[in-house]
C-alpha positions as CSV (number, residue, x, y, z in Angstrom):
1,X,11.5,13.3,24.7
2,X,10.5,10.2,26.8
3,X,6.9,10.9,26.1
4,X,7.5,11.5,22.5
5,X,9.7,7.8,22.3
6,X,6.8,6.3,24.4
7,X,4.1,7.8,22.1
8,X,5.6,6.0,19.1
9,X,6.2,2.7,21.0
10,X,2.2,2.8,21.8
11,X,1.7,3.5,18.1
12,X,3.9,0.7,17.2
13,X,2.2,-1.8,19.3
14,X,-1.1,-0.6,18.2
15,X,-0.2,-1.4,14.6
16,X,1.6,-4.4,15.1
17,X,-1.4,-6.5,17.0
18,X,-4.0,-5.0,15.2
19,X,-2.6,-6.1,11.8
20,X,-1.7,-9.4,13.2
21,X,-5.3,-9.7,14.1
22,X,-6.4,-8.7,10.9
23,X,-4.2,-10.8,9.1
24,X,-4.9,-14.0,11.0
25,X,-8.7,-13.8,10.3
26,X,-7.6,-13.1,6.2
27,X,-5.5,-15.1,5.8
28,X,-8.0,-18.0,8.0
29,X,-10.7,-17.0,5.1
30,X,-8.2,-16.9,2.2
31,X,-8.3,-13.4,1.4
32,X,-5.4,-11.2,0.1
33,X,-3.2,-9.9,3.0
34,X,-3.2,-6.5,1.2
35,X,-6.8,-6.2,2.2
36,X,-5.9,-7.0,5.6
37,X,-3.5,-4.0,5.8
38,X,-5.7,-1.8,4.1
39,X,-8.6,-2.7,7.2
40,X,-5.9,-2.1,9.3
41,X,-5.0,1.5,8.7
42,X,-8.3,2.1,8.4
43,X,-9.1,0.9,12.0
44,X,-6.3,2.6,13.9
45,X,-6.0,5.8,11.5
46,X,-6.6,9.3,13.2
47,X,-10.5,9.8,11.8
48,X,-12.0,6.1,13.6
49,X,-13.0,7.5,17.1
50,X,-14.2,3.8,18.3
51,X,-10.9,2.5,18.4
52,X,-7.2,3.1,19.9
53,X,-5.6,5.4,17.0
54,X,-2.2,6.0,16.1
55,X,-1.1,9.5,17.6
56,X,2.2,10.3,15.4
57,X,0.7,10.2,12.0
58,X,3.5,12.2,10.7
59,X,6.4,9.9,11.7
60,X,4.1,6.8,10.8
61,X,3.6,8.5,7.2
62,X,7.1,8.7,6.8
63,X,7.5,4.7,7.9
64,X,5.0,3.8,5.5
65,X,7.2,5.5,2.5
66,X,10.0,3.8,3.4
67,X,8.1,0.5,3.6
68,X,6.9,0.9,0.1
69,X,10.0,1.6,-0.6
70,X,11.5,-1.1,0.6
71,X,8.8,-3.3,-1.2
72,X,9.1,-2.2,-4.6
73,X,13.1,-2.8,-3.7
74,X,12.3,-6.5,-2.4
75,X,10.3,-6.8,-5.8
76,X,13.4,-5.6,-7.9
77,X,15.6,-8.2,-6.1
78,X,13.2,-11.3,-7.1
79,X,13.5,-10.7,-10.8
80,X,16.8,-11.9,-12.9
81,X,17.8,-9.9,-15.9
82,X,17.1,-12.9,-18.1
83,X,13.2,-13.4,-16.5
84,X,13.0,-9.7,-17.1
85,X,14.3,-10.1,-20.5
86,X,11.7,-12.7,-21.5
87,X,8.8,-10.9,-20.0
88,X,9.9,-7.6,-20.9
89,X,8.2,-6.5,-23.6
90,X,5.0,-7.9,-22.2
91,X,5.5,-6.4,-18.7
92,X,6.2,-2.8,-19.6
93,X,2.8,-3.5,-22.1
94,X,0.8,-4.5,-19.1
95,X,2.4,-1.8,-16.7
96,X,1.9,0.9,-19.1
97,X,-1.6,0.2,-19.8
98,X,-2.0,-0.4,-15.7
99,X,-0.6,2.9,-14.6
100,X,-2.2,4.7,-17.3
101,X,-5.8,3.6,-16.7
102,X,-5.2,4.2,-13.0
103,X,-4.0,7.8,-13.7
104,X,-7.3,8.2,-16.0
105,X,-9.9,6.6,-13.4
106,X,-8.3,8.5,-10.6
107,X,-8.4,11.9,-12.5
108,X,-11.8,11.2,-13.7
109,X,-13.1,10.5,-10.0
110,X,-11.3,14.2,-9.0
111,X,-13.3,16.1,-11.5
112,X,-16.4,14.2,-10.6
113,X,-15.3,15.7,-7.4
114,X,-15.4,18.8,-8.2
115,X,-11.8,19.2,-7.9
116,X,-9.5,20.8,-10.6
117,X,-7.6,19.7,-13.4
118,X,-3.8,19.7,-11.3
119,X,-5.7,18.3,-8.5
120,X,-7.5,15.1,-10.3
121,X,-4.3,14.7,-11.8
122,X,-2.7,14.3,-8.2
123,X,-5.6,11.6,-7.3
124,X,-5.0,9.5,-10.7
125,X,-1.1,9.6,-10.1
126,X,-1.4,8.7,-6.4
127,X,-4.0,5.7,-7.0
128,X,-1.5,4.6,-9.7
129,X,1.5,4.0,-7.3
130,X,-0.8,2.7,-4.9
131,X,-1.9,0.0,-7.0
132,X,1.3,-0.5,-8.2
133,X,2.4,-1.1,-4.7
134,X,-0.4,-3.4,-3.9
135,X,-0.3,-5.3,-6.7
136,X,3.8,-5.9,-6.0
137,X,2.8,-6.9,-2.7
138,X,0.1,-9.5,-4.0
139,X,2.8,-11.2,-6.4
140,X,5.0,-11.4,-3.3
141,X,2.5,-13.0,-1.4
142,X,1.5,-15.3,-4.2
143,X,5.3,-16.0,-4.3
144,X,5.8,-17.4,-0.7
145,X,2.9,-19.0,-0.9
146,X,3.9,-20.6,-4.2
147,X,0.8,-20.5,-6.0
């Protein structure tokens, strides 16, 4: 049990300073955090041998859920039923057409794959979340920074 609670401190510290690194030198050239994170997993995910990786993918999966969780919540608690009313209409227009082209590019992409019809499905609806969630965290970051 010590091993496994030391295992996941490594993995922590791993992430931690590796995205802080990353998002020094993004946010130093202006670039969107958001990239910065994706660089990130990318580095210290299990298939890049050069680098130190994260060893319980598992239990960092299940983080990562609850972070994007937690951002879509953060989102939810920025908007006011009034600024939701007077943006509704063209916000669930523009979300709509978002999600839907996501679900179409990502489904196209599976069966240029190769893949099958339930499977390309899967891809379109997964890249649609994730760009939901990405572009929620851009708008937060445009937020603080108050541009």
């Amino acid at each position: 049990m010590a091993g496994a609670a030391t295992d996941l401190f490594v993995d922590f510290s791993i992430i931690i300073v590796v995205a802080a690194l990353i998002i020094l030198v993004f946010h130093r050239l202006r670039q969107p955090i958001v990239l910065g994170y994706l660089l990130a997993g990318i580095l210290i995910g299990p298939y890049v041998t050069f680098f130190p990786t994260v060893q319980n993918v598992d239990v960092i999966d299940a983080l990562a859920e609850l972070a994007i969780i937690f951002i879509m919540f953060s989102l939810g608690l920025s908007f006011s039923f009034s600024r939701l009313r007077s943006i509704g209409l063209v916000a669930i227009a523009t979300g709509t057409v978002v999600i839907i082209s996501m679900v179409l590019i990502g489904y196209s992409l599976g069966l240029a794959f190769g893949w099958s019809d339930v499977d390309s499905f899967f891809l379109g609806s997964m890249i649609a979340i994730s760009s939901t969630a990405v572009i929620t965290k851009g708008i937060l970051e445009r937020n603080a920074r108050g541009e």
